[in-house]
C-alpha positions in Angstrom: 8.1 36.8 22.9 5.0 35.4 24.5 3.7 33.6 21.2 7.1 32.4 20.3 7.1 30.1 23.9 5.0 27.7 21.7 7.9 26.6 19.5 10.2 25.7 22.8 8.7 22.0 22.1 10.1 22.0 19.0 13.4 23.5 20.4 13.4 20.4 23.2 12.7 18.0 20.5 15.9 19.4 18.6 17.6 19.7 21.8 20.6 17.7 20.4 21.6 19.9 18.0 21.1 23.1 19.5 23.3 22.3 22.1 25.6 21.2 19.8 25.7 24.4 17.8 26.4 26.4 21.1 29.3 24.7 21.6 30.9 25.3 18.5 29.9 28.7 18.7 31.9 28.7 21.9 35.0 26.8 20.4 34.4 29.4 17.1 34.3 32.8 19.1 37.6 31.4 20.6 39.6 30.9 17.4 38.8 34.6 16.5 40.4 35.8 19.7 43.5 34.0 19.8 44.5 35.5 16.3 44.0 38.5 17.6 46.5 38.3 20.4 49.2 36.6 18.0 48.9 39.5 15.8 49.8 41.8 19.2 52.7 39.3 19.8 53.9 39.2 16.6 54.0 43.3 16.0 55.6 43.8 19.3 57.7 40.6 18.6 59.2 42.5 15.2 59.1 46.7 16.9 61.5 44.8 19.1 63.3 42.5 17.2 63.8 45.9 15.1 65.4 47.4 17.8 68.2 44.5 18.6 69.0 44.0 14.9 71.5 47.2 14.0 73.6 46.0 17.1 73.6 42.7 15.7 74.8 43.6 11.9 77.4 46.2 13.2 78.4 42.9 15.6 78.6 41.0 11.6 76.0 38.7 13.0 73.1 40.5 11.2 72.1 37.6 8.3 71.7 35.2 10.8 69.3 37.1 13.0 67.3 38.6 10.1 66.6 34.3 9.1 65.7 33.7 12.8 63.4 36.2 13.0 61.7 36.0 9.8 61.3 31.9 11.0 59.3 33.4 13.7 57.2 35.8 11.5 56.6 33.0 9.4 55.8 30.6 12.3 53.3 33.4 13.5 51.6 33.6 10.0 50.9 30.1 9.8 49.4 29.6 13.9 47.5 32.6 12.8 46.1 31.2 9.0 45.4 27.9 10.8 43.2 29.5 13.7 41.3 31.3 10.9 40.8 28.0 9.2 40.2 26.4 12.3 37.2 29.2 12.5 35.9 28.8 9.3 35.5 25.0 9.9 33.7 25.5 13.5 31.4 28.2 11.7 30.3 25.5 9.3 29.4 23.0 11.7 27.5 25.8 13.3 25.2 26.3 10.6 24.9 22.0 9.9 23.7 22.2 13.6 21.8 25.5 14.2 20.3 26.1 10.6 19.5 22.4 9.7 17.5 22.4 12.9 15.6 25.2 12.4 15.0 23.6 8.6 13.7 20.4 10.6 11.7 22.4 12.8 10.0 24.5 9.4 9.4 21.0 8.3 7.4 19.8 11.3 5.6 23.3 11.7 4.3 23.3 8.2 3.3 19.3 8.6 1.6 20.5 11.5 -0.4 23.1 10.3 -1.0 21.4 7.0 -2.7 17.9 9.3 -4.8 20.7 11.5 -5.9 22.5 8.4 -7.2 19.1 7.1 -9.3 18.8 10.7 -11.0 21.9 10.8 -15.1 21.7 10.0 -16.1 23.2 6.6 -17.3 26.4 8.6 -13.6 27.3 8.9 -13.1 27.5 5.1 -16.3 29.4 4.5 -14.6 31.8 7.0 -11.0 32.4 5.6 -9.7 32.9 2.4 -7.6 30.1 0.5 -5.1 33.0 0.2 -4.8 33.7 4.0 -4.8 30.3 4.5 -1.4 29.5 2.4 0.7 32.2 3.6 0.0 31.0 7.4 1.6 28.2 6.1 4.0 29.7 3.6 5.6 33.2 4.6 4.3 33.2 8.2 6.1 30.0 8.8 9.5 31.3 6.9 9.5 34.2 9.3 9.7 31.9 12.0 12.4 29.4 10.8 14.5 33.1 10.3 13.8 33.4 14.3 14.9 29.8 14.7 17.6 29.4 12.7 20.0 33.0 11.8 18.3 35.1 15.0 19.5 32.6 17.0 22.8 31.8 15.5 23.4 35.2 15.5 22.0 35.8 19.0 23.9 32.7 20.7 27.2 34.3 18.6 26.6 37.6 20.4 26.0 36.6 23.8 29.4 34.2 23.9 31.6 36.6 21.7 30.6 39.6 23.7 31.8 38.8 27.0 34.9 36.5 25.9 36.2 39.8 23.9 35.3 42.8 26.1 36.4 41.0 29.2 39.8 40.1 27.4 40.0 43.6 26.1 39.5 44.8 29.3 41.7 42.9 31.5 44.9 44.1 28.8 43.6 47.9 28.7 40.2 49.6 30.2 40.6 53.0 29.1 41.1 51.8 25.4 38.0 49.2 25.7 36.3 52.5 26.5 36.8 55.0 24.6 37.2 52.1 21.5 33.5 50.8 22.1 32.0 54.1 22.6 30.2 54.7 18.9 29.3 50.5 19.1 25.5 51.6 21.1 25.1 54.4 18.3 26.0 51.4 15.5 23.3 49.3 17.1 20.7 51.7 17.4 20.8 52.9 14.2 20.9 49.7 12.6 17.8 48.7 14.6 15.5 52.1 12.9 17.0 51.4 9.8 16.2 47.8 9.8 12.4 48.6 10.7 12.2 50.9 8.0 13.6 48.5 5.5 10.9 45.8 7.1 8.1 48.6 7.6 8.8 49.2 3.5 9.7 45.7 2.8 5.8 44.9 4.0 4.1 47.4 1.6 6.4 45.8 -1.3 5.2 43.0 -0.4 1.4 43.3 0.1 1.8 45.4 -3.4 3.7 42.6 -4.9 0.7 40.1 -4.0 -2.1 42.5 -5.5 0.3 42.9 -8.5 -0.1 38.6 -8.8 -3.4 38.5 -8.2 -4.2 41.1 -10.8 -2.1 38.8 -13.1 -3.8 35.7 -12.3 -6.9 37.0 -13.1 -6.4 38.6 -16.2 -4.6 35.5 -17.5 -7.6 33.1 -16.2 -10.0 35.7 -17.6 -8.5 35.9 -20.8 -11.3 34.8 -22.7 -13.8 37.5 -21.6 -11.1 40.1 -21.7 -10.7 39.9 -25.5 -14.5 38.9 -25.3 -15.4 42.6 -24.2 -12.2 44.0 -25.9 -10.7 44.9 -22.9 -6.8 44.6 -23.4 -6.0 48.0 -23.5 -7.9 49.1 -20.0 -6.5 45.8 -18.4 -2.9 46.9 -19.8 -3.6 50.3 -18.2 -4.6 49.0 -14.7 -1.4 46.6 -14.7 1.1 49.5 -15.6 -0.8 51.5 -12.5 -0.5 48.9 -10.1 3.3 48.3 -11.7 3.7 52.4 -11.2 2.8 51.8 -7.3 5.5 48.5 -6.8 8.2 50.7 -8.6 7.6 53.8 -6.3 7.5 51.6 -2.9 10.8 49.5 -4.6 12.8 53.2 -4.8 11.9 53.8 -1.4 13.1 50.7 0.0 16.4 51.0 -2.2 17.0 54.3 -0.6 16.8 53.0 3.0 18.7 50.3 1.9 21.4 52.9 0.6 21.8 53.6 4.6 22.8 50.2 5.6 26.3 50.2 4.7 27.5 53.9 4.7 26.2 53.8 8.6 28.2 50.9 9.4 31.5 51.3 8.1 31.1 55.5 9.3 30.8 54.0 12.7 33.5 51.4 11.9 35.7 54.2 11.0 35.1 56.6 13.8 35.7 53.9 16.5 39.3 52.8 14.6 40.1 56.3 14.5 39.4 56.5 18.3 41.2 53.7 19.1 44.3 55.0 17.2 44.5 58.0 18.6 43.9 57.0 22.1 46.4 54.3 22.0 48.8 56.3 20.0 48.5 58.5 22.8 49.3 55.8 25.5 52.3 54.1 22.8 54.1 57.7 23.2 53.3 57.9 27.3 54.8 54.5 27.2 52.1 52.3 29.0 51.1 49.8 26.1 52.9 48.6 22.7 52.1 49.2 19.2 50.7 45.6 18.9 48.0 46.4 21.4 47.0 49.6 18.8 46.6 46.2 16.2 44.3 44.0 18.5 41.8 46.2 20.0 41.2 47.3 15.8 40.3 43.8 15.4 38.5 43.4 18.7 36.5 46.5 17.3 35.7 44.3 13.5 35.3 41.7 15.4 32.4 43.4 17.5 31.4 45.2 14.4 29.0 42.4 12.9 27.4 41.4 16.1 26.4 44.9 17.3 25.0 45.4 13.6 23.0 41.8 13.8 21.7 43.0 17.2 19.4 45.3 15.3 18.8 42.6 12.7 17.9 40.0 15.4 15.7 42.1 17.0 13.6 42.7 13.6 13.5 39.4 12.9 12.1 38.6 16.4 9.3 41.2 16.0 8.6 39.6 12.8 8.4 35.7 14.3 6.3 36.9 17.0 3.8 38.7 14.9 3.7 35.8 12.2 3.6 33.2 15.3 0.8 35.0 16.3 -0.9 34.7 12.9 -0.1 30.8 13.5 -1.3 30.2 16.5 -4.9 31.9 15.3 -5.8 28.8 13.0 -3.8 26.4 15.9 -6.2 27.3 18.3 -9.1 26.9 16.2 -10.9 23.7 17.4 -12.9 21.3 15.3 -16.3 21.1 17.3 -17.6 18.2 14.7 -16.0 15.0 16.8 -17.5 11.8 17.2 -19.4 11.0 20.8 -18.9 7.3 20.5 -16.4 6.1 17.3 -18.9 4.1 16.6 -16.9 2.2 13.2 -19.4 -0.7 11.2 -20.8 -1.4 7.9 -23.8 0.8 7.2 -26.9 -0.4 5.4 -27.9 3.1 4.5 -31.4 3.6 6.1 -31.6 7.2 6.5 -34.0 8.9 9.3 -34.2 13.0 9.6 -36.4 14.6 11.5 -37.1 18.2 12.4 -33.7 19.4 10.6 -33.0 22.8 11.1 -30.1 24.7 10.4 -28.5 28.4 10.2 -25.3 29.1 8.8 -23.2 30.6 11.8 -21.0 33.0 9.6 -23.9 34.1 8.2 -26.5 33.7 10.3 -28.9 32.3 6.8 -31.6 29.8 8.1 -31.0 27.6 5.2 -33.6 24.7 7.0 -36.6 24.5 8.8 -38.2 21.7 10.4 -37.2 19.3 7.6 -38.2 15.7 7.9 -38.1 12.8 5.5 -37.0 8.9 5.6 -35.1 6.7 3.7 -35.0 2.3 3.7 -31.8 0.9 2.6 -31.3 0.5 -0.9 -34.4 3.5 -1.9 -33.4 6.7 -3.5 -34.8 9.8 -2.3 -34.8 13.1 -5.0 -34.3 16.1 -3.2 -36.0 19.2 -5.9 -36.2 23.1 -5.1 -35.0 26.1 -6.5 -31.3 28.0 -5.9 -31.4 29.0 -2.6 -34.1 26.4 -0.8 -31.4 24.6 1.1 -30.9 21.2 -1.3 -27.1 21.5 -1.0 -27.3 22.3 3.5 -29.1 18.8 3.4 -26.3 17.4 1.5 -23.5 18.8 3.6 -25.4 17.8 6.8 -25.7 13.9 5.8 -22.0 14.4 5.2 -21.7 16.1 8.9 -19.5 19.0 7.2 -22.0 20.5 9.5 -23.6 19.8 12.5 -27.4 20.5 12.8 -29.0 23.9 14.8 -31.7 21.6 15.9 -33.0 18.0 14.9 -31.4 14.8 14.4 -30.3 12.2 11.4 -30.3 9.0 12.6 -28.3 6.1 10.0 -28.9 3.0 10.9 -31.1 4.1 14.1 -27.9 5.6 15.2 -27.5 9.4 15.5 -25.0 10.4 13.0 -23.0 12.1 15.8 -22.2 8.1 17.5 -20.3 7.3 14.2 -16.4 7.7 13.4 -16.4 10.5 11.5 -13.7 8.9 8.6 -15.9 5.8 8.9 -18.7 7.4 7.9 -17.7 9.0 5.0 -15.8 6.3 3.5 -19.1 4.8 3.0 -20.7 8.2 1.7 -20.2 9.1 -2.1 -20.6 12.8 -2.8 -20.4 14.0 -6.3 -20.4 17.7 -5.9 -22.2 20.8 -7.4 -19.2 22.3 -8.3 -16.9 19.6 -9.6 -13.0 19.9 -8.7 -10.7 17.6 -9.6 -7.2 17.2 -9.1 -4.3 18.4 -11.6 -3.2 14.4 -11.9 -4.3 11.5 -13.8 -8.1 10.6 -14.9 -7.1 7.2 -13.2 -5.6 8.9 -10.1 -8.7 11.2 -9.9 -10.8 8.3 -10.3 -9.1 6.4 -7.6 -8.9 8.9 -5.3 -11.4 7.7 -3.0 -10.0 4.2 -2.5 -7.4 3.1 -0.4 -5.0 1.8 -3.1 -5.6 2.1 -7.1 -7.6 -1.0 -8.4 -7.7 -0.4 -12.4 -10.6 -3.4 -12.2 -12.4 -1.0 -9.8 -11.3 2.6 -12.0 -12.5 1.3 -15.3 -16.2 -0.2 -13.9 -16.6 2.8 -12.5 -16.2 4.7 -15.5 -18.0 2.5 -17.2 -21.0 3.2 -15.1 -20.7 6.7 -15.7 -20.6 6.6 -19.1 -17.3 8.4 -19.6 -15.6 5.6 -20.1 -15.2 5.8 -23.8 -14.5 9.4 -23.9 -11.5 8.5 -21.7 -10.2 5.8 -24.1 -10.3 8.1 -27.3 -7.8 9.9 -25.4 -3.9 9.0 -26.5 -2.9 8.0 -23.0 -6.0 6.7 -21.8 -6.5 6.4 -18.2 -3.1 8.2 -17.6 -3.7 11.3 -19.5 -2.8 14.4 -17.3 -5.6 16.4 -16.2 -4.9 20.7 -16.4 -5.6 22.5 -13.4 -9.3 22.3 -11.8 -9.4 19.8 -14.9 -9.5 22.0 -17.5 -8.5 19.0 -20.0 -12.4 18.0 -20.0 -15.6 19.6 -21.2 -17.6 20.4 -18.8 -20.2 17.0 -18.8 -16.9 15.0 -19.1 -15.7 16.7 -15.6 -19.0 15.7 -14.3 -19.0 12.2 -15.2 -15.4 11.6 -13.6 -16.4 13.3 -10.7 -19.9 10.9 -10.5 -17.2 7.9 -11.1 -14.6 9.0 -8.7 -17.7 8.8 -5.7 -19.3 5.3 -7.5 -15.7 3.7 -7.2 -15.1 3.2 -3.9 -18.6 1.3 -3.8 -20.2 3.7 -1.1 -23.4 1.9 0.8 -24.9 5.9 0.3 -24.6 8.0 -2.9 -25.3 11.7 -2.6 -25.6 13.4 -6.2 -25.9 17.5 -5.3 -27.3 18.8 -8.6 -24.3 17.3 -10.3 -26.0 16.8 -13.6 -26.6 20.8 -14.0 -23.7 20.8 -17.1 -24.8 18.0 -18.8 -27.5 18.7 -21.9 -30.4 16.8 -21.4 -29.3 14.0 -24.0 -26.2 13.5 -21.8 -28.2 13.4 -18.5 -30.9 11.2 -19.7 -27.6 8.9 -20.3 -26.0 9.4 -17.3 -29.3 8.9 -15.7 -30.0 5.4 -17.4 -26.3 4.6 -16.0 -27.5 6.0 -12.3 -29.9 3.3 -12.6 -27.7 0.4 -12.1 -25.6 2.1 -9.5 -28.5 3.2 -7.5 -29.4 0.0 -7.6 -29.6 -1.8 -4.1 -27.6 1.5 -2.9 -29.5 4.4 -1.1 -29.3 7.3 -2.9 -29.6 11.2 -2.6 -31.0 13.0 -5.3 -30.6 16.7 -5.0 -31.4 18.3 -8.3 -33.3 21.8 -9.8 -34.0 19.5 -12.4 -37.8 17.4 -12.4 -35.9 15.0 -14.7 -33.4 14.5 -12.7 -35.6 13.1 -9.8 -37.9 10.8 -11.6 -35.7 7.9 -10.9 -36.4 8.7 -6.7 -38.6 6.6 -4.9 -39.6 9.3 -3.1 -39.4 13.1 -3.8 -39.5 16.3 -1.3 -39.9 19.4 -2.7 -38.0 22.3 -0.9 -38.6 26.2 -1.1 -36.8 28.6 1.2 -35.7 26.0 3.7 -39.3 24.1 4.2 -40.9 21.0 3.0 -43.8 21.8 0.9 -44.4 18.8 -0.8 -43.2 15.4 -1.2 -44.2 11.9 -2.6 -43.7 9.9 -5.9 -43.4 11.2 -9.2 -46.8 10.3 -10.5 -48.6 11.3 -7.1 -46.7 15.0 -6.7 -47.9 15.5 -11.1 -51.5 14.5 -9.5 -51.5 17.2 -7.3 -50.3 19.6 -9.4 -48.6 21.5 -7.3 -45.2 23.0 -7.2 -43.4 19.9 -8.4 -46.0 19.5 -11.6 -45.4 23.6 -12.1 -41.7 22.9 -12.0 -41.9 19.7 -14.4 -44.1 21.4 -17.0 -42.1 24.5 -17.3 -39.1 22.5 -17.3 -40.5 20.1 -20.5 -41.6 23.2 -22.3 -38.5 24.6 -22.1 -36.9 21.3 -23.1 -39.4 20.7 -26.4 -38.6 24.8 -27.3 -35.2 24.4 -27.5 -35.3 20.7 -29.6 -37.3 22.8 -31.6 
């Protein structure tokens, strides 16, 4: 129970309504006793009225005492249909209190999660899979709300039903409460293995379900290169194995299943049967009447459900905890990138790095070494190297996604760590290597960086990017509906909404991280002539495995595994011919070869 303790907050917060719902559990569990002991009344009332009626008709006043008692029958019926109503109505307002709180409290758990997901450093999502990550949220959270909401309606029901009935059922017989609630323990027990079979079974479903999906995600998303390679048949063969493996675990949990019942109403039966013959017994020794035969059998029904949940409950508890435990895992993880100072202004953009290592700590990859280089406000720096040589670590590190091993960047003169972290990257533009946008609007996805959509703003920055036009050949425009991962668009037009998206908000830095790479070179060299008015007057980050890309830079570094090796202009780096002038002629050859 330990991990559940943490949702008690949410318990006090909804304090209201629990309480509320244990109180008509209360005022419930009492309108299914009292119909109990009006059906006692109401059988020894008739045994007995039975007994006085042949005196009466051989008196001639039978008719008249046959109506007066059937009145009372009748008059019994109707107490007896109103408590049951009268039940039915307190069990609803049970579940608008007990349920609908533990709905509110799912609510506020996932928002929770959902807000410290978004806090967490980049380093946490390099770590955990986006699947993990969702059923945290998802089916880890539904197992809780069960714990929240039915184990505890069922729990509260079976610690105020319990006592009221046995201790009632008691004080009229205790030999018959007995020998009547003997097989009860046996009921519960076995509903309890049963129940961890069905979950222990339920689990493999479900983890085989999942592969199942995932195998059908991926063959749908590779669907291209499946007929590509004329792989259908194979693919159709691996789908009816994994199939095969979901049908054999769903038999198996159908014959568990098959238990349930037959165990429940055996036990049922055996305990009615005791209760008959032992009060038969006592009817004929004359110590009770029939009617008490007729409320310790509904005593027994009565008990019947709770005694079953009690192994239920106790699943679902297991299940909460472990899922709870799974929770609190990601709640405890702590965001160590936090601001020393919240230091919130209006940046010029004057960029100072010096000695910049960095190793990635999942990994343990030294992706920089001793890296130094400045910026002035308004210059652009090109950033060129090969896969591998640390171009995009430079790009997360400006955008503190990471904080560095060693070394400091200074903006402004301040160290990056002094500034408010949302400040900061307000006025940072990042066009990323590997483009995502959002299954919404080209407007929306446009205007996702600013605080409210300005069309003024969206189309300018289009515009600039020279996708502009491309965007009005569409029918709806600006409001055509992008597919997911913004499949809608070829691959250069993806790019260029993802350039306009970080242009838009008017950042005072731009950081373009090889974002060119699936453009041709006609459409870069007229993204490029674009760049050059938005650069303008704006510092800007460069990082490209492309020469061409960098010869807008005012000044170039040139990175291989993690290390400076050279840097300069354009014209002095081709002078020194170097790395840079190797990577520029290859590049140009290659360039003139395929015109060619």
């Amino acid at each position: 129970m330990k991990p559940l303790w943490r949702l008690n907050k949410y318990l006090y917060k909804y304090k209201g309504l629990l309480l509320l719902g244990i109180v008509f559990t209360v005022i419930s569990n009492v309108f299914v006793i009292i119909p109990a002991q009006l059906v006692r009344l109401a059988i020894d009332y008739v045994v007995e009225s039975f007994s006085i009626l042949k005196p009466l008709e051989l008196g001639g006043m039978g008719e008249e005492a046959r109506n007066i008692f059937l009145q009372f029958v009748f008059i019994f019926g109707v107490l007896i249909l109103v408590m049951a109503l009268l039940r039915g109505f307190f069990l609803f307002l049970i579940r608008q209190t007990i349920i609908i709180m533990s709905r509110r409290i799912e609510y506020d758990m996932k928002n929770e999660i959902f807000e410290h997901y978004q806090a967490l450093p980049l380093s946490f999502y390099r770590k955990n899979s986006t699947g993990d990550l969702m059923a945290r949220i998802t089916e880890d959270v539904s197992r809780v709300r069960m714990y929240l909401g039915p184990a505890i309606m069922y729990g509260l029901n079976l610690l105020i039903l319990f006592p009221l009935v046995i201790s009632y059922m008691i004080s009229v017989n205790p030999e018959l409460t007995f020998y009547s609630l003997l097989p009860l323990p046996v009921l519960s027990l076995s509903i309890y293995f049963v129940n961890n079979l069905i979950n222990e079974r339920s689990e493999k479903i479900q983890r085989s379900l999942s592969g199942l999906s995932t195998f059908v995600q991926e063959a749908f998303s590779g669907i291209r290169v499946i007929k590509a390679f004329v792989r259908e048949e194979d693919t159709a063969r691996d789908f009816a194995k994994a199939s095969e493996d979901y049908k054999v675990k769903s038999i198996r949990l159908t014959k568990v299943n098959a238990l349930f019942f037959p165990i429940i109403m055996a036990l049922v039966g055996i305990s009615t049967i005791i209760t008959v013959y032992v009060g038969g017994m006592q009817v004929i020794g004359g110590q009770i009447g029939y009617g008490v035969i007729a409320e310790f059998i509904l005593y027994v029904n009565m008990l019947t459900w709770p005694v079953t949940s009690l192994g239920w409950v106790t699943s679902i508890v297991q299940r909460a905890a472990a899922s709870q435990t799974r929770i609190n895992e990601f709640l405890d993880q702590k965001n160590d990138i936090l601001s020393t100072d919240n230091i919130e202004r209006e940046i010029s953009g004057e960029i100072h790095v010096e000695n910049l290592s960095f190793v990635y700590p999942d990994s343990g990859i030294r992706a920089l070494d001793q890296v130094s280089f400045e910026i002035k406000a308004g210059q652009t720096l090109g950033i060129i190297g090969t896969t591998g040589s640390g171009k995009s670590t430079i790009a997360n590190l400006l955008m503190r996604m990471y904080d560095p091993s060693s070394g400091t960047i200074k903006i402004d003169g301040e160290t990056i760590e002094r500034y408010n972290l949302s400040s900061l990257r307000k006025q940072i533009g990042y066009v990323p290597q590997d483009v995502f946008l959002f299954s919404d609007s080209i407007g929306n996805n446009i205007a996702f960086g600013l605080d409210y959509p300005d069309q003024e703003k969206i189309e300018k920055a289009a515009m600039d990017a020279d996708v502009y036009q491309n965007i009005i050949d569409f029918p709806k425009g600006f409001e055509t509906m992008l597919g997911e991962r913004g499949i809608t668009l070829s691959g250069g037009q993806k790019q260029r909404v993802s350039i306009a998206r970080a242009i838009a908000k008017e950042p005072k830095i731009l950081i373009l991280d090889d974002c060119l790479s699936a453009v041709d070179t006609k459409t870069e060299n007229v993204i490029l002539n674009a760049l050059k008015k938005i650069m303008k007057d704006r510092t800007s980050v460069i990082i490209s495995h492309r020469v061409s890309s960098a010869k807008l830079a005012n000044h170039i570094i040139v990175l291989d595994d993690g290390k400076i090796v050279e840097q300069g202009n354009h014209d002095t780096l081709m002078a020194e011919k170097g790395v840079y002038a190797e990577l520029y002629e290859k590049q140009t050859q290659a360039g003139e070869s395929v015109e060619e």
